[in-house]
N, C-alpha and C positions, 0 to 999 in steps of 0.2 A: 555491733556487727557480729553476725553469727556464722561459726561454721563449724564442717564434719568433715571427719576419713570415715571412709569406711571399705567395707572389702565386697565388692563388684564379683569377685572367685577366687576359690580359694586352691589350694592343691590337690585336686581328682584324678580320679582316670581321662576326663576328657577338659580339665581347665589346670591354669597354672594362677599363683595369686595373681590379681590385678585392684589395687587401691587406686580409691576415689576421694581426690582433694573437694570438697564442696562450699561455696559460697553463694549465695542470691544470684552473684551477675554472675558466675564462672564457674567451672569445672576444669579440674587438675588431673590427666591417666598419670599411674604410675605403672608400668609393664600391659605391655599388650600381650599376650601370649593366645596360642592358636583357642578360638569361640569368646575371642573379648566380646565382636557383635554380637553373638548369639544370646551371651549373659546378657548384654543389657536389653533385649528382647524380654529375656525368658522373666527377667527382677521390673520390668515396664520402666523402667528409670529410661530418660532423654540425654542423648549427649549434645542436645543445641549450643550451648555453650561454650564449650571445650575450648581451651586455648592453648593447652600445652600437654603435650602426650612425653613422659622423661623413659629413659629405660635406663635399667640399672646393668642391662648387658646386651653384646646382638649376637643374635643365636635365632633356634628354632622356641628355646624352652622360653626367655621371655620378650618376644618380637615377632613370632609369626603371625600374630593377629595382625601386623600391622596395618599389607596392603589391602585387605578387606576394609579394613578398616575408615582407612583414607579416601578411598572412593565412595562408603558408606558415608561419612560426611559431606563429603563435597556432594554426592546427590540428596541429600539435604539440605541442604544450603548456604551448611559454614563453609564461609571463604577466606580464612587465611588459619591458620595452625603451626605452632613452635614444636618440633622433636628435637629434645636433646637424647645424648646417650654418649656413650663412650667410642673411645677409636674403634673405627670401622663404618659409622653409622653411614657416612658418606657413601661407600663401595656399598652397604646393605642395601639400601635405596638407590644407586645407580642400577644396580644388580636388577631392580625390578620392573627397568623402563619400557621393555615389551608387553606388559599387561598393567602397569599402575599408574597412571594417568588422569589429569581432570585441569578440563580449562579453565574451569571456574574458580578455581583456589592456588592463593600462593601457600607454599611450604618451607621455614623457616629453620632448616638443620643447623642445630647446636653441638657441633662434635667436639668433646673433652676429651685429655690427652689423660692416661693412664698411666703415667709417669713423668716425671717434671723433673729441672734443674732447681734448688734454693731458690727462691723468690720469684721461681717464674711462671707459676699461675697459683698465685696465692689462694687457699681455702676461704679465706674470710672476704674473696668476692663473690657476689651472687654469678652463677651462672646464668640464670632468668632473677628479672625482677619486675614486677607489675605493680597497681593499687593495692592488690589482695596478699600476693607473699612476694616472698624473696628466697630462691632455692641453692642453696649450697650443695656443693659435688664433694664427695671425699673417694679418689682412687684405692681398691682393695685388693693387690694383686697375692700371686702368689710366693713372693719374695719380697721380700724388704729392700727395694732399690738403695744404690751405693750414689753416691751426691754426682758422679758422673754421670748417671744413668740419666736419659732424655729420650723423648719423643716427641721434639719440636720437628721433626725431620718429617713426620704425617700432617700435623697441623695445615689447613690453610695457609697462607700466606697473612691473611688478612687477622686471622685469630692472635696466630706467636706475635703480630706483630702489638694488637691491643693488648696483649699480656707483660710484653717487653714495657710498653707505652706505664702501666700499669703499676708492675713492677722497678721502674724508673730507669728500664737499662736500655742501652741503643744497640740495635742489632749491624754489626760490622760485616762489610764483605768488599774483597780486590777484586773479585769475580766481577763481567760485565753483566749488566743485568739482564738476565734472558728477555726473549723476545714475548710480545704480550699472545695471553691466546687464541685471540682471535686472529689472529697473524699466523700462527701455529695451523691450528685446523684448517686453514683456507688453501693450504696446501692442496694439490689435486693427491699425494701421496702421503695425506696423513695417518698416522698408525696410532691409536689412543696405547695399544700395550709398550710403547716407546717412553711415555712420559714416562717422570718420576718428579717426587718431591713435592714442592709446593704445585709447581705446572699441573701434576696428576688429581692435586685434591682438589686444584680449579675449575681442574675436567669435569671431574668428579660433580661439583657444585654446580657446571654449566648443564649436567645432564639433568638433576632434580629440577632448576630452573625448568629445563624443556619440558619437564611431567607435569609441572603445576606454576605455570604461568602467573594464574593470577587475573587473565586477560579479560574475564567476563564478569559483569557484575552479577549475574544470577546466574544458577543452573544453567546448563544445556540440555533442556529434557525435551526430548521427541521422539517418534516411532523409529526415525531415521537417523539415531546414535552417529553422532561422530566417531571413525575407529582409530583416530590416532590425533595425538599436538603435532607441533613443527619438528622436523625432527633434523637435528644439526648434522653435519660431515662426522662420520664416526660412529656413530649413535648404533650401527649394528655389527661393530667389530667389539670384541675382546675389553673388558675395563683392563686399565693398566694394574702391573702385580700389585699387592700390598706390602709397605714399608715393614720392614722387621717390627715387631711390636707384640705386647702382650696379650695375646685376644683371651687368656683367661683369664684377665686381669675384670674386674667389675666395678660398679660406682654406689658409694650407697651418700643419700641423699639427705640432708636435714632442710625442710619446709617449714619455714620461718612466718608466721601470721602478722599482719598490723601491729600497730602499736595504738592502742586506745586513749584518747586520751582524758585526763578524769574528768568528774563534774563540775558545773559554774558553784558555787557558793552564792547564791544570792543574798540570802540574810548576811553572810558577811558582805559582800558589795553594798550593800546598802548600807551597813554600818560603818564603811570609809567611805560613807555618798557615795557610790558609783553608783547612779541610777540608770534604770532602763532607756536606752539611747543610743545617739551614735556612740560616746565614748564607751561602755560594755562592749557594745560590738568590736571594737577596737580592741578590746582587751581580751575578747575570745578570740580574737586572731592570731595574739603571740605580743598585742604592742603594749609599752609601758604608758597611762595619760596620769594626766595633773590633776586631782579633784581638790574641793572644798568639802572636807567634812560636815557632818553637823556639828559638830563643836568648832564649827569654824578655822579647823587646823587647815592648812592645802597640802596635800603630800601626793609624792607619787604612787598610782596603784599599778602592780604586773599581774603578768599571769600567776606568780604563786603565790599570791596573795590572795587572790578568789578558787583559783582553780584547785581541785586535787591532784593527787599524785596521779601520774599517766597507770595504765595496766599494763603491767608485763607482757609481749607477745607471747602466742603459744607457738609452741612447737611440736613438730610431728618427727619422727626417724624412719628410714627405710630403709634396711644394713640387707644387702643380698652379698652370703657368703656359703659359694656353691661347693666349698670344700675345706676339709682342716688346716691345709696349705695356706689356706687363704686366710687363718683367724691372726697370727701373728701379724701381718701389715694392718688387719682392721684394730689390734689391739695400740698398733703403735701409733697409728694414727688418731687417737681417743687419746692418747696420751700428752701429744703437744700438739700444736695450731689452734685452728680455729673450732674443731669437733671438741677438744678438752672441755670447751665449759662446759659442755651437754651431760660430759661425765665426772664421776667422783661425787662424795656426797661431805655436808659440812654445812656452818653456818656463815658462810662467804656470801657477800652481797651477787644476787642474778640477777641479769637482765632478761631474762624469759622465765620460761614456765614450760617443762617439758611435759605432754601428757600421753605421748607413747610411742614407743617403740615397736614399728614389723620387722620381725626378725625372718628371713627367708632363708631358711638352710638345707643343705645340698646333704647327703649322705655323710652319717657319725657325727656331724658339727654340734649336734643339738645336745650329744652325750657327753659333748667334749668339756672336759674340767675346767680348761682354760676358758671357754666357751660361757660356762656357767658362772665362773667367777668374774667372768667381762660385766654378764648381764646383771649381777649383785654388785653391782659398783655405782647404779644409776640409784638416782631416789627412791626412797619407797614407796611415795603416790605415782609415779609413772606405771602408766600399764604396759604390758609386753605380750604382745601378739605374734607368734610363733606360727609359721607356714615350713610344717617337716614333714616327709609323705609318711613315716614310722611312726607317726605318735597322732597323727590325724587321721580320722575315720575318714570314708570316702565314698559318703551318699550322693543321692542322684542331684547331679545339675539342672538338666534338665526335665523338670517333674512336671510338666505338660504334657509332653511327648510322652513320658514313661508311664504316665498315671493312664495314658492311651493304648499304649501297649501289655499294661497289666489288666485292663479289661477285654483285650485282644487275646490275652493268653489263655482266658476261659471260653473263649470258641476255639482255638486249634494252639494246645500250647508246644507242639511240635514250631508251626508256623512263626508263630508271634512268642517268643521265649520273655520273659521277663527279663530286662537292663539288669548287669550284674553290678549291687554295691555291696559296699557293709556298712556299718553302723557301729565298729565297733574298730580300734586302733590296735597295729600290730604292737606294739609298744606302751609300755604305761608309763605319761611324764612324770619324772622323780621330782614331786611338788616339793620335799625338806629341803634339796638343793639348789632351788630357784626359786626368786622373788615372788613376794605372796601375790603379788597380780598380775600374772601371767597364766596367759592362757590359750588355748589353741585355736588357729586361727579357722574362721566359720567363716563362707558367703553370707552372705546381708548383716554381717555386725556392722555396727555401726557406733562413733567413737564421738560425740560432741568436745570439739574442742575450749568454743566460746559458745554459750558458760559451757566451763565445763561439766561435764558427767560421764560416769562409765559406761564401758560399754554394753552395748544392749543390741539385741538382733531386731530384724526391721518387723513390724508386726504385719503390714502388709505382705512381703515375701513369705512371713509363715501362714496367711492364710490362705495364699494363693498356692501353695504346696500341700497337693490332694495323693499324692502318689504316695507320702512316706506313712501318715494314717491310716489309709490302706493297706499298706502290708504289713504295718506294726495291727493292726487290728483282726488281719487276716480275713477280713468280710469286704466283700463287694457293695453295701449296701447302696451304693449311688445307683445302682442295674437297674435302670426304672425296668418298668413291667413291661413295655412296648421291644425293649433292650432285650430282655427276660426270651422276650415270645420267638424273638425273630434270631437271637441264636439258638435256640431248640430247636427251629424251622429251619435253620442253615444246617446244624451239624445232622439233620435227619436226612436230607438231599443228600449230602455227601455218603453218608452209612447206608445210603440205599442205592445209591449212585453206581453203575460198571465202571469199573476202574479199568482208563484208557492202559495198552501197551505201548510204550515209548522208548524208543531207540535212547541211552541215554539217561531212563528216568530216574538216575541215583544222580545225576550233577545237580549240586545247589548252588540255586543264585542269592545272594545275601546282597538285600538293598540296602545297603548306607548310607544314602544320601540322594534325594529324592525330591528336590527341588530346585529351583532356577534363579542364578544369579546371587541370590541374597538368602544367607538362612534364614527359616522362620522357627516360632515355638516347637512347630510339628514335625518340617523337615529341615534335616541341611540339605547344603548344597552336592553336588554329582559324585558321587563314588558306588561302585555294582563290582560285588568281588562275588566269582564264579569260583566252585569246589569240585575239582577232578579228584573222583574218589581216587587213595591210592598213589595219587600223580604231584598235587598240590594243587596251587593257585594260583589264578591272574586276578588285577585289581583293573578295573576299566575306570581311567579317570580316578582322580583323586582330589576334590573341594577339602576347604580349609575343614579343618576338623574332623579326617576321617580319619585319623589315629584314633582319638576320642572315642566313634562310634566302633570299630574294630574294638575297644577296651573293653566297651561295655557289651557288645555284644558275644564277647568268649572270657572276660573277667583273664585267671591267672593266664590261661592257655592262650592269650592273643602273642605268646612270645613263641609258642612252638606254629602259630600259624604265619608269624613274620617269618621263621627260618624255613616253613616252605613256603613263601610267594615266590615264584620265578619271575615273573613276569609282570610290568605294570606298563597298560598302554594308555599314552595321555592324547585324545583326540585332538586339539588347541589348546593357545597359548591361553586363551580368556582365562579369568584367574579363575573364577567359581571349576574349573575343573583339574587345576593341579597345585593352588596354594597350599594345600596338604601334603603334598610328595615331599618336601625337605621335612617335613618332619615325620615322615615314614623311613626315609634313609638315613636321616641322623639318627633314630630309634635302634634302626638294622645293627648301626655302629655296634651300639651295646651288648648286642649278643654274644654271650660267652659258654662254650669257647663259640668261635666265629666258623661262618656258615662255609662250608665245603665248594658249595654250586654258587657261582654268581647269579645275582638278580639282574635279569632284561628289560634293559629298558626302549620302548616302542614310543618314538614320538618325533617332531618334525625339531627342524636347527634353533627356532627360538627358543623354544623349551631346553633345549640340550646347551645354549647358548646363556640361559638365565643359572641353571645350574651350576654350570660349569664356574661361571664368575663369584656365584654363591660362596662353592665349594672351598673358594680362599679364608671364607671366615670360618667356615665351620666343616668337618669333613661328613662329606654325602656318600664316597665310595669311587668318584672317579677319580683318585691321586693312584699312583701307582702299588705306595705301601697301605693302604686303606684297609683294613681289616675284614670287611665287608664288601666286593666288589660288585659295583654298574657297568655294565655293558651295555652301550647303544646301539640301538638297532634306528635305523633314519625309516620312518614311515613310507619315503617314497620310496626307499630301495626294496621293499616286498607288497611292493604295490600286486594286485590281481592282475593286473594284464604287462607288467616288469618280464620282461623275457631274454635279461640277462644284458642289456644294453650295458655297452661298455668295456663286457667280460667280470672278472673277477678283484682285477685289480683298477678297478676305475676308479675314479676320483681320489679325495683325500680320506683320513684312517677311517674313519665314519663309513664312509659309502665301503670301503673297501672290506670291514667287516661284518658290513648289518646282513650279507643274506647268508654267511658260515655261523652266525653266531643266532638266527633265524633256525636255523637248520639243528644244531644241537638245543634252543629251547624246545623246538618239535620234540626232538628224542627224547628230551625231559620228562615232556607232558606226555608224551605217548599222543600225540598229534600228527594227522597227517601233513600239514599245511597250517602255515598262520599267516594271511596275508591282509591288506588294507586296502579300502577305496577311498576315491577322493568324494566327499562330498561336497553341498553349497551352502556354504555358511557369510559372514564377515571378514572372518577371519578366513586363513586356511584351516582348514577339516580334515582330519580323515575319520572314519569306520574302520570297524574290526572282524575278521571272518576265522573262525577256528574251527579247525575241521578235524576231528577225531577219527583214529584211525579204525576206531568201534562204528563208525558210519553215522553218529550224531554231530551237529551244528549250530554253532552260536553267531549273530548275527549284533553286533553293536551299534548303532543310526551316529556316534555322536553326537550334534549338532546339527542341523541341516535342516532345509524345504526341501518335502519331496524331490524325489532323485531318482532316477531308474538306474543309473551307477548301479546305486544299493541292491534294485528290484535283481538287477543281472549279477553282481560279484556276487550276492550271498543266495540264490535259487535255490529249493529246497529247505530251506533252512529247519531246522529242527525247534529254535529259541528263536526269535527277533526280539533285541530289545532297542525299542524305539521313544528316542525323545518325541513328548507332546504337552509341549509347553502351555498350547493358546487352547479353548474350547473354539467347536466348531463355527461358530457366529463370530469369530474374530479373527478372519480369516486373511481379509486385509492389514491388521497387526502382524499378525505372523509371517506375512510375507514380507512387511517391511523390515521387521525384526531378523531375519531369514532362521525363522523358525516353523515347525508344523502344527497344525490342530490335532487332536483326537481321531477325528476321523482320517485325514489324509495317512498319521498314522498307521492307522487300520488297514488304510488300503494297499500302500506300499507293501503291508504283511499277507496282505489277501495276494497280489501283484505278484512277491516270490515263493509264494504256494509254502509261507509259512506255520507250521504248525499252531506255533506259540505265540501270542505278540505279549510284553511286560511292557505298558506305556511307564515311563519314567520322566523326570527332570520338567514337572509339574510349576508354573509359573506363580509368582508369590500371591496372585490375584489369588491361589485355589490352596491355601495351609492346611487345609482338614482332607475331606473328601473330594475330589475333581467331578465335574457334573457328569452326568450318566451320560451312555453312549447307548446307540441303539442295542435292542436285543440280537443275540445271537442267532442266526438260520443255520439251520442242517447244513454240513460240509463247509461253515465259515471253521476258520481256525479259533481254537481258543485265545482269549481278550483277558487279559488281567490288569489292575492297574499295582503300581508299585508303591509301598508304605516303608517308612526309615524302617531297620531294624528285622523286616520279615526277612524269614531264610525259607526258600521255595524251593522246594525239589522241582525239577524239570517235570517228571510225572506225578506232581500234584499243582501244577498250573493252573488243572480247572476248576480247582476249590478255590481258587479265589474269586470266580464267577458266583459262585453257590454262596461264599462269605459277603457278599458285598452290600448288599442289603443291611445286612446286621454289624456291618461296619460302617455304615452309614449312620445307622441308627445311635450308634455308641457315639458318635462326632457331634448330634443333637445333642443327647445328655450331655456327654462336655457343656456346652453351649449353655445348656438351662442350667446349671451347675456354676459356671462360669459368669454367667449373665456377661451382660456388652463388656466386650475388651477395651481400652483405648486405644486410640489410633497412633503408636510410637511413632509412625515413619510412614509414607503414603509408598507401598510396596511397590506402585504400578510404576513411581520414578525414580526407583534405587534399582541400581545394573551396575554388575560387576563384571556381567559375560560380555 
């Protein structure tokens, strides 16, 4: 039986590690962190298999891939999946029941308690165990718990109590036994933020149940998407608080392989007469039979009598320790239980065979003395794979997209800027004080465990990686001729071209994310960040991964462009447009010293409602002491035609704030007006309308069919950017989808006598270039489509007309260069929106 780790992603600007357990029948994630889907696009590997996703913490930093994730599968077809992870995981995934969802799969949460009493959740039981491995949890907090310390008070009910069952001890209580919960909820006045205790984690469990059923035996794929499961009493009030507990507390993991067992001896079977037959058979099974030798002796034969010695299983490590706090509990825990045997070196008989250790460490750990004398205690055939952001280089992830964009930068390198990496580590690891096989941890290594071998990068991934030869060679040489021609012919149009005047033409729109539902190689999913010179920034919409793409597209400086973003408006709840926002405000967090002016946040109550319950595990900026403060703003209450219903103090703090706190981001930006339209989507929708007090205007479609809403709130418009997801022959899709074509697009911006139209949030049918639209007539408005990465001045809009040809052209070469892609995932039935 053969298998491999290897690393899926590694520590970037736009990925966090994520390790890949492999076997024939099965697939092991180890951390999902925000563009897990994306990498396994961009490396062609399959997750069909997948049985068990572990996290070693919940956060943004290794978990925000999740919900993408989940529905990525489930519309593929796997139906049932194990998540373990540490306290909280339950509230992580409750947290996300207005947009994470699928009838077709059940979800199996494994939540580990991060602190224990003596014997009551022993190491040396598997947390998962299947045919393939068996995975041991070891808790790493930032203290060394006192033998009082416990956190059976989080636990399920159902968990402490197999642990107790386990541990051999019986759980006592005079208490009458509460009532059950479904008796609970049936209440006409029930309140989920009332529970506590075991009741709370049950909630808890009964909300994942309600996200993934399990109820279908395939897919649910049609035009006509189901937009929600069952959804129980409670389901859209408040999760209950979180029990006191450690949430910096992490888990690192040892992944235990088979056990082999050795080979028949046949020439000795033969020679105690054991001939081929039933009795062999018998004796490969485990039984002891009777033969007649040929010297006529009769004696009993076993298995160790034929059989050889079984093989050691292998063993893998995944130690995540996000800070020096943390190295003493991981040292003490190496020291006794069931992790000891993995460490210390001698000639003491072992029952495995360790063949490597990921070490994931958080800032100063990897320098740390203690740190380095941890890791020189292990064998010295073990390898050690080291994910530290100071000592690993931090090239491109995705070299599809960039090896596209770095031929893009030779027609307009204003436009198209080259992805910022390096190639070279802030840091150089001290190889004298750390074991000679260790090494830094790289996307596509790859680790053979059985047989073993070292590691080695995937040679596939390095061929399909066209972006980094390119700039280490500094030649274009792939620019076929046709490629050659037609951006000479483009950039000549533009240099010959009268250049329009534009109310406006210094605001740039920077497309981050530029396609629908699902990233692909070329695009991710919805984020368009606008630049008021002078003023700052709004983020429209934020899909998983647009920290990532903000990283790479301003490299050092994307930390002076987070302390000026004011504003982030999220149109709906569908995840492809704000599973990126928690780890754009957990980011914000970090800014030091911390930002002066609050960031506004524009968006309806689910969204402020997913947040806010978030915000218990991890701080986002709505707690009060928050170092970095969110202010909401409720989309309806600066609705365009809101004319103060209510008064000022109406509703609850939300409503009561959003149109004074409206009113100084105006003064912010130096706008005259920010207000929103309802449009018609699945979900609730809205648009966005910003109105400068220079007399320019931005127009955002969010989601939506066609809508004259839009044509009327945003009239004049200076910018229209409008979703067009479907081409025009798929008109009927689009409408069932409640989404637009191309053209409908188009007209809606002819409709509000818009200048500008940016088609954007391009459907995964169309990953390269979207199919043309008609030519342009005298007095239509300028027509550009939108591409990940471009930064557009508003007054050069119409060079994207003049480029488009020769950006079409370049998407062929790809293609010939590339030759046929495999078909990962049938794009037209994976939907996230």
């Amino acid at each position: 039986m053969s298998w491999n780790a290897s690393v899926l992603s590694a520590v970037s600007s736009d990925t966090e590690p994520t390790i890949l357990i492999t076997f024939d029948s099965a697939k092991y994630i180890f951390n999902v962190g925000e563009n897990t889907t994306r990498a396994f696009l961009q490396s062609r590997r399959n997750w069909k298999k997948t049985r068990g996703v572990f996290l070693t913490s919940i956060g943004t930093q290794r978990a925000s891939g999740l919900p993408g994730l989940l529905m990525t599968f489930a519309d593929s077809g796997l139906t049932s999946l194990n998540i373990a992870g540490p306290a909280g995981l339950l509230h992580f995934m409750a947290a996300m029941r207005k947009y994470t969802f699928r009838e077709n799969m059940s979800v199996n949460p494994i939540e580990i308690p991060t602190s224990r009493l003596p014997d009551e959740l022993p190491d040396d039981i598997p947390i998962y165990k299947d045919d393939n491995i068996s995975v041991f949890a070891l808790p790493i907090s930032t203290e060394i718990h006192s033998l009082e310390s416990s956190e059976s008070d989080i636990m399920p009910h159902s968990e402490t109590s197999a642990v107790n069952r386990r541990s051999g001890k019986r759980k006592r209580s005079s208490s009458p036994a509460p009532p059950p919960l479904q008796e609970v909820i049936s209440h006409p006045d029930f309140d989920p933020t009332t529970l506590v205790g075991d009741m709370a984690q049950e909630w808890l469990r009964h909300i994942v149940r309600a996200m993934f059923p399990g109820s279908a035996a395939k897919p649910v794929i049609s035009s006509a998407k189901v937009e929600h499961v069952s959804q129980p009493s409670g389901f859209n009030r408040p999760l209950p608080s979180l029990p006191a507990c450690n949430l910096r507390a992490t888990l690192a993991y040892a992944v235990v392989g088979p056990r082999v067992r050795g080979k028949f001896d046949v020439k000795r079977a033969e020679v105690l007469g054991l001939s081929a037959g039933p009795l062999r058979a018998r004796v490969a099974r485990g039984e002891t039979v009777t033969v007649v030798g040929k010297d006529g002796v009769e004696r009993s034969v076993g298995p160790s009598d034929v059989v050889g010695a079984s093989e050691n299983p292998g063993v893998v490590l995944i130690l995540d320790t996000p800070s020096t706090a943390h190295i003493p509990s991981l040292v003490k825990g190496f020291e006794s239980g069931a992790f000891s045997k993995y460490w210390g070196k001698g000639p003491e008989k072992k029952d495995h065979s360790l063949r490597v250790v990921f070490h994931l460490c958080g800032n100063d750990v990897f320098e740390h003395e203690r740190y380095k004398a941890f890791m020189k205690r292990f064998d010295d055939d073990v390898h050690h794979i080291v994910a530290s952001r100071d000592h690993g280089s931090d090239p491109i992830t995705f070299t599809s997209a960039a090896f596209n964009q770095l031929r893009l930068n030779h027609l307009d390198s204003d436009i198209f800027p080259v992805p910022k990496y390096s190639l070279e580590a802030k840091k150089t690891m001290d190889t004298a004080s750390l074991p000679s096989n260790t090494d830094c941890m790289r996307a596509h290594t790859v680790i053979d465990i059985r047989p073993p071998r070292p590691p080695l990068r995937d040679p596939e991934a390095e061929a399909n990686d066209l972006f980094h030869p390119a700039v280490l060679s500094g030649e274009l040489s792939s620019l076929s001729d046709a490629a050659r021609t037609q951006f000479s012919e483009a950039q000549a149009r533009v240099d010959e071209a009268a250049v329009p005047d534009v109310i406006g033409k210094d605001v740039t729109v920077v497309t981050l994310g530029t396609g629908s539902a699902i990233p692909s190689k070329y695009r991710n999913v919805s984020g368009t960040l606008l630049c008021i010179p002078g003023a700052g920034y709004i983020l429209l919409d934020a899909g998983e991964g647009t920290w990532g793409q903000l990283s790479r597209n301003y490299g050092a400086a994307v930390w002076n462009v987070l302390r000026a973003l004011k504003c982030i408006f999220i149109s709906h709840i569908h995840g492809d447009h704000h599973i990126g926002l928690a780890k754009i405000l957990a980011m914000r967090q970090q800014l030091d010293p911390p930002p002066e002016e609050p960031l506004y946040l524009i968006s309806n109550r689910m969204v402020l409602l997913y947040l806010r319950d978030y915000n218990a595990l991890e701080e986002l900026g709505f707690s009060e002491d928050a170092r970095a403060r969110v202010v909401p703003i409720l989309s309806d209450e600066i609705h365009w035609r809101n004319k103060g219903r209510g008064g000022w103090n109406y509703g609850d703090q939300d409503q009561k704030g959003s149109r004074l706190a409206a009113g100084a981001l105006c003064k912010t930006l130096g706008l005259q007006k920010i207000n929103t339209v309802d449009v018609e989507h699945r979900a609730r929708c809205h648009g966005l309308i910003v109105k400068h007090l220079d007399g320019w205007s931005v127009v955002f479609s969010g989601d939506t069919v066609p809508t004259q809403k839009l044509v009327q709130a945003g009239a004049g418009a200076t910018l229209l950017i409008h979703e067009a997801t479907m081409a025009n022959d798929q008109v009927e899709m689009a409408r069932a989808k409640m989404h637009s074509t191309f053209g409908q697009a188009i007209d809606i911006g002819k409709s509000m006598n818009a200048q500008n139209i940016l088609l954007t949030h391009f459907s995964a049918r169309y990953p390269k270039m979207p199919p043309s639209v008609s030519e342009r007539q005298a007095g239509d408005p300028v027509v550009a489509f939108a591409f990940d990465h471009a930064n557009i001045k508003i007054g050069d809009m119409w060079k994207m007309g003049a480029y488009a040809r020769a950006i079409e052209q370049s998407f062929i070469d790809i293609a010939d260069i590339e030759g046929e892609e495999p078909e990962v995932i049938d794009a037209a039935h994976v939907d996230i929106s």
